[in-house]
VMD Tcl script that draws the C-alpha trace (Angstrom):
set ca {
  {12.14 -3.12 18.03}
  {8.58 -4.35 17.86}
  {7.73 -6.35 14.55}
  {4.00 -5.55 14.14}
  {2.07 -5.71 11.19}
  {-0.85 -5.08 9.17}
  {-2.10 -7.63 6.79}
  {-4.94 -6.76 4.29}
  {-5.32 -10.06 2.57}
  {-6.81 -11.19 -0.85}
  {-8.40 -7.77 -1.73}
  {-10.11 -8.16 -5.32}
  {-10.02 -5.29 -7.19}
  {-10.46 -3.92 -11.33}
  {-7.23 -2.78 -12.79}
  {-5.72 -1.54 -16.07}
  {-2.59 -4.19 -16.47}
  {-0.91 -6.06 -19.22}
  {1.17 -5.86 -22.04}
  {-1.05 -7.97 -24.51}
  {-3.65 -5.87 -27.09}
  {-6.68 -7.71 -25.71}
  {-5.24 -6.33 -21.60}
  {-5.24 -2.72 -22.64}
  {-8.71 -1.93 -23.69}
  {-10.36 -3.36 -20.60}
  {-9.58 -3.88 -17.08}
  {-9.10 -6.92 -14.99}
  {-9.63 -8.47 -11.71}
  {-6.37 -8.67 -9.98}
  {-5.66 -9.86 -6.16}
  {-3.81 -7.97 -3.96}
  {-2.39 -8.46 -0.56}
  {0.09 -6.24 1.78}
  {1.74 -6.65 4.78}
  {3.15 -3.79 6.70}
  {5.69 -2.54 8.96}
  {3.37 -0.86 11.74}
  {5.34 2.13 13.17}
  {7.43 1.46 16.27}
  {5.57 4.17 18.12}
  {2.42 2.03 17.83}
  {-1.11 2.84 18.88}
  {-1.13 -0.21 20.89}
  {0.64 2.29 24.12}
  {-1.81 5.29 22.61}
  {-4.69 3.73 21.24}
  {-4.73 6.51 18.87}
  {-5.20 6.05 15.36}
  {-2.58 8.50 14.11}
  {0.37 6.74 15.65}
  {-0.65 3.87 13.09}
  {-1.61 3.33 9.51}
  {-5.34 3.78 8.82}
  {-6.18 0.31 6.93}
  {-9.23 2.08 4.95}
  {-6.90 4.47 3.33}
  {-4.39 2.35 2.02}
  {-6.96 0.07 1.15}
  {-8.86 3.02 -0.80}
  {-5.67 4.28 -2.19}
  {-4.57 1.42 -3.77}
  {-7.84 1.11 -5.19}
  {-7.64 4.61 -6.77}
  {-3.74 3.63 -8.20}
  {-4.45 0.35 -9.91}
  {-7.61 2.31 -11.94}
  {-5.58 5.58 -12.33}
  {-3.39 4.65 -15.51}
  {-2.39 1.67 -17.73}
  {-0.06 -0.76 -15.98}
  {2.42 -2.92 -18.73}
  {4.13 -5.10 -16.22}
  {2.34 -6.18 -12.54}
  {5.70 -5.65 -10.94}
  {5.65 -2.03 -12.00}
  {2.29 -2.11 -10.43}
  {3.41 -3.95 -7.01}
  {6.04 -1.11 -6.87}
  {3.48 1.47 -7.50}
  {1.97 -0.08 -4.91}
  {4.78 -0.78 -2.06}
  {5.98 3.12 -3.13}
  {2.11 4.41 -2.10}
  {2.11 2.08 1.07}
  {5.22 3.11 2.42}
  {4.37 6.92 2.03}
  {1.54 6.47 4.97}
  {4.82 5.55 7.18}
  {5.29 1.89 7.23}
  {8.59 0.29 8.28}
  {8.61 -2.02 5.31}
  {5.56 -3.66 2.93}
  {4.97 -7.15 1.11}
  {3.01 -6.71 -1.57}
  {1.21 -9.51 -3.57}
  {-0.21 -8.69 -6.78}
  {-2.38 -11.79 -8.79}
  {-3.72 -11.81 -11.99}
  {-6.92 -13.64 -11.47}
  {-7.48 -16.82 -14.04}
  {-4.76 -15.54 -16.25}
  {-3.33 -19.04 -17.11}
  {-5.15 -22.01 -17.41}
  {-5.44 -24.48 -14.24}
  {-3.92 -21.83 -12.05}
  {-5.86 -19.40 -9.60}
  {-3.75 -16.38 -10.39}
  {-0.37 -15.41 -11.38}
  {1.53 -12.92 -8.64}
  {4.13 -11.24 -8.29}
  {5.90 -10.97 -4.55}
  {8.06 -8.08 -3.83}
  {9.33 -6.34 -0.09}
  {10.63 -2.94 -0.05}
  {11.66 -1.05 3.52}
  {11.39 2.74 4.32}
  {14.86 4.29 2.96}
  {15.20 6.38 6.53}
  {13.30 5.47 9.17}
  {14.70 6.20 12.81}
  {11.78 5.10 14.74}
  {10.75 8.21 15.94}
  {10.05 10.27 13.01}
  {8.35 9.14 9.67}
  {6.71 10.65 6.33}
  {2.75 11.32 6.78}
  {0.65 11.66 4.24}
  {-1.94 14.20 5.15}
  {-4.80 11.90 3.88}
  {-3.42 8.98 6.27}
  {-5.94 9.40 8.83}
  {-8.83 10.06 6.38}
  {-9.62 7.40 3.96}
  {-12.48 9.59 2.70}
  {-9.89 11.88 1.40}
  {-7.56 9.45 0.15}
  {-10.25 8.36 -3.02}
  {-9.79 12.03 -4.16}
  {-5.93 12.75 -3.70}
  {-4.03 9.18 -4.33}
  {-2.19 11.12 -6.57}
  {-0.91 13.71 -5.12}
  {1.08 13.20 -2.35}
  {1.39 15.83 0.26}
  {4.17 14.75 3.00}
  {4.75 16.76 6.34}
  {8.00 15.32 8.74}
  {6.35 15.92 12.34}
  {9.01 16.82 15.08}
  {10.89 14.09 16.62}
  {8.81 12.19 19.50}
  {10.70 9.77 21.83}
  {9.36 6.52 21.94}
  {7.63 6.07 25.41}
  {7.13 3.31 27.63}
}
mol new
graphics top color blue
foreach p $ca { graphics top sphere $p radius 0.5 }
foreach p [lrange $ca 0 end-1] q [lrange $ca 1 end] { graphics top cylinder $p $q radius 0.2 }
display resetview
Protein backbone atom coordinates (compact mmCIF):
# COMPACT_ATOMS: atom_id res chain seq x y z
CA UNK A 1 0.00 0.00 0.00
CA UNK A 2 1.49 3.22 -1.26
CA UNK A 3 1.19 6.24 1.29
CA UNK A 4 1.00 9.22 -1.11
CA UNK A 5 -0.32 12.43 -0.46
CA UNK A 6 -1.51 15.71 -1.38
CA UNK A 7 -0.75 18.66 0.74
CA UNK A 8 -2.43 22.09 0.00
CA UNK A 9 -0.85 24.17 2.68
CA UNK A 10 -1.79 27.53 4.41
CA UNK A 11 -4.68 28.43 1.99
CA UNK A 12 -6.24 31.88 3.27
CA UNK A 13 -9.61 32.13 2.70
CA UNK A 14 -13.11 34.44 3.99
CA UNK A 15 -15.47 32.39 6.03
CA UNK A 16 -18.70 32.72 8.04
CA UNK A 17 -17.46 31.11 11.64
CA UNK A 18 -18.00 31.77 15.27
CA UNK A 19 -20.25 31.64 17.95
CA UNK A 20 -19.72 35.30 19.30
CA UNK A 21 -22.43 38.27 18.03
CA UNK A 22 -19.62 40.37 16.56
CA UNK A 23 -18.45 36.60 14.26
CA UNK A 24 -21.87 36.27 12.74
CA UNK A 25 -22.48 39.41 10.86
CA UNK A 26 -19.20 39.37 8.98
CA UNK A 27 -16.80 36.92 7.74
CA UNK A 28 -13.27 36.14 8.61
CA UNK A 29 -9.98 35.12 7.35
CA UNK A 30 -9.37 31.63 8.38
CA UNK A 31 -6.26 29.24 7.32
CA UNK A 32 -6.72 26.08 6.04
CA UNK A 33 -4.53 23.18 5.22
CA UNK A 34 -5.27 19.36 4.04
CA UNK A 35 -3.43 16.49 3.53
CA UNK A 36 -4.73 13.59 1.60
CA UNK A 37 -4.79 10.01 1.06
CA UNK A 38 -3.97 9.89 -2.85
CA UNK A 39 -5.77 6.79 -4.26
CA UNK A 40 -3.75 3.57 -4.41
CA UNK A 41 -4.39 3.35 -8.12
CA UNK A 42 -2.33 6.54 -8.54
CA UNK A 43 -1.67 8.55 -11.66
CA UNK A 44 1.91 8.21 -11.02
CA UNK A 45 1.62 4.39 -13.29
CA UNK A 46 -1.17 6.42 -15.61
CA UNK A 47 -0.27 9.86 -15.60
CA UNK A 48 -3.85 10.52 -15.89
CA UNK A 49 -5.55 12.95 -13.92
CA UNK A 50 -8.68 10.95 -13.11
CA UNK A 51 -6.92 8.20 -11.24
CA UNK A 52 -6.07 11.15 -8.71
CA UNK A 53 -7.66 14.03 -6.92
CA UNK A 54 -7.74 17.26 -8.96
CA UNK A 55 -6.06 19.84 -6.35
CA UNK A 56 -8.07 22.92 -8.03
CA UNK A 57 -11.33 21.37 -7.16
CA UNK A 58 -10.94 20.64 -3.71
CA UNK A 59 -9.24 23.73 -3.38
CA UNK A 60 -12.37 25.58 -5.10
CA UNK A 61 -14.77 23.51 -3.20
CA UNK A 62 -13.72 24.24 0.01
CA UNK A 63 -13.75 27.68 -0.91
CA UNK A 64 -17.45 27.53 -1.93
CA UNK A 65 -18.27 25.48 1.71
CA UNK A 66 -16.65 27.81 4.18
CA UNK A 67 -18.82 30.95 2.36
CA UNK A 68 -21.95 28.75 1.85
CA UNK A 69 -23.57 29.01 5.47
CA UNK A 70 -22.80 30.20 9.05
CA UNK A 71 -20.28 27.98 10.83
CA UNK A 72 -20.74 28.08 15.09
CA UNK A 73 -17.84 25.88 15.93
CA UNK A 74 -14.44 25.51 13.44
CA UNK A 75 -14.49 21.83 14.17
CA UNK A 76 -17.92 21.55 12.63
CA UNK A 77 -16.29 23.37 9.84
CA UNK A 78 -12.99 21.04 9.62
CA UNK A 79 -15.59 18.17 9.41
CA UNK A 80 -17.49 19.90 6.77
CA UNK A 81 -14.44 20.05 5.33
CA UNK A 82 -12.69 16.41 5.75
CA UNK A 83 -16.57 15.08 4.79
CA UNK A 84 -16.23 17.26 1.19
CA UNK A 85 -12.50 16.08 0.76
CA UNK A 86 -13.05 12.61 1.20
CA UNK A 87 -16.07 12.55 -1.30
CA UNK A 88 -13.42 13.27 -4.35
CA UNK A 89 -11.96 9.67 -3.16
CA UNK A 90 -9.19 10.19 -0.78
CA UNK A 91 -7.92 7.38 1.48
CA UNK A 92 -7.94 9.59 4.52
CA UNK A 93 -7.57 13.74 5.06
CA UNK A 94 -5.87 16.09 7.79
CA UNK A 95 -7.48 19.02 7.91
CA UNK A 96 -6.20 22.26 9.63
CA UNK A 97 -8.53 24.97 10.15
CA UNK A 98 -6.96 28.58 11.84
CA UNK A 99 -8.65 31.42 12.88
CA UNK A 100 -6.34 34.13 11.80
CA UNK A 101 -5.34 36.79 14.79
CA UNK A 102 -8.17 35.55 16.88
CA UNK A 103 -6.25 35.76 20.24
CA UNK A 104 -3.80 38.11 21.08
CA UNK A 105 0.09 37.21 20.56
CA UNK A 106 -0.91 34.11 18.66
CA UNK A 107 -0.94 33.69 14.72
CA UNK A 108 -4.14 31.70 14.63
CA UNK A 109 -6.11 29.33 16.59
CA UNK A 110 -6.71 25.68 14.68
CA UNK A 111 -8.27 23.00 15.02
CA UNK A 112 -6.53 19.45 13.77
CA UNK A 113 -8.72 16.61 12.93
CA UNK A 114 -8.02 13.10 10.53
CA UNK A 115 -10.86 11.19 9.28
CA UNK A 116 -10.34 7.92 6.74
CA UNK A 117 -12.74 6.75 3.92
CA UNK A 118 -15.40 4.36 5.80
CA UNK A 119 -14.89 1.59 2.75
CA UNK A 120 -12.24 1.85 0.69
CA UNK A 121 -10.85 -1.46 -1.00
CA UNK A 122 -8.29 0.06 -3.14
CA UNK A 123 -9.78 -0.56 -6.23
CA UNK A 124 -13.02 1.10 -6.19
CA UNK A 125 -13.87 4.59 -4.62
CA UNK A 126 -16.76 7.37 -4.56
CA UNK A 127 -16.28 10.09 -7.50
CA UNK A 128 -17.71 13.08 -7.49
CA UNK A 129 -18.65 13.99 -10.98
CA UNK A 130 -17.12 17.54 -10.58
CA UNK A 131 -13.66 15.86 -9.43
CA UNK A 132 -11.97 16.33 -12.59
CA UNK A 133 -13.44 19.82 -13.27
CA UNK A 134 -12.71 22.45 -10.80
CA UNK A 135 -14.64 24.87 -13.03
CA UNK A 136 -17.68 22.97 -12.12
CA UNK A 137 -17.00 22.42 -8.64
CA UNK A 138 -17.59 26.58 -7.77
CA UNK A 139 -21.19 25.94 -8.99
CA UNK A 140 -22.18 22.45 -7.43
CA UNK A 141 -20.15 22.18 -3.89
CA UNK A 142 -23.35 21.48 -2.68
CA UNK A 143 -24.70 19.01 -4.28
CA UNK A 144 -22.99 16.02 -4.39
CA UNK A 145 -23.49 13.67 -7.23
CA UNK A 146 -21.50 10.21 -6.54
CA UNK A 147 -21.13 7.40 -9.27
CA UNK A 148 -19.14 3.85 -7.90
CA UNK A 149 -17.12 3.00 -11.25
CA UNK A 150 -16.63 -0.86 -11.78
CA UNK A 151 -13.93 -2.52 -9.98
CA UNK A 152 -10.33 -2.00 -11.71
CA UNK A 153 -7.39 -4.19 -10.51
CA UNK A 154 -4.57 -2.37 -9.46
CA UNK A 155 -1.79 -2.81 -12.17
CA UNK A 156 1.79 -2.96 -12.11
Amino acid sequence: MNDDRMIIEKLRMPARVGVYPHEKDRTQTICLSLEVGLPEQGSHVSDALEDTICYMAVTEAVRTLALSRHFNLVETLAEQVAQEVLGYGARWVSVRVGKVGIVAGAQAVEIAITRRAECYDGFTRPVRKDALSWHSATSSAGSLSWTMPAPTPNLP
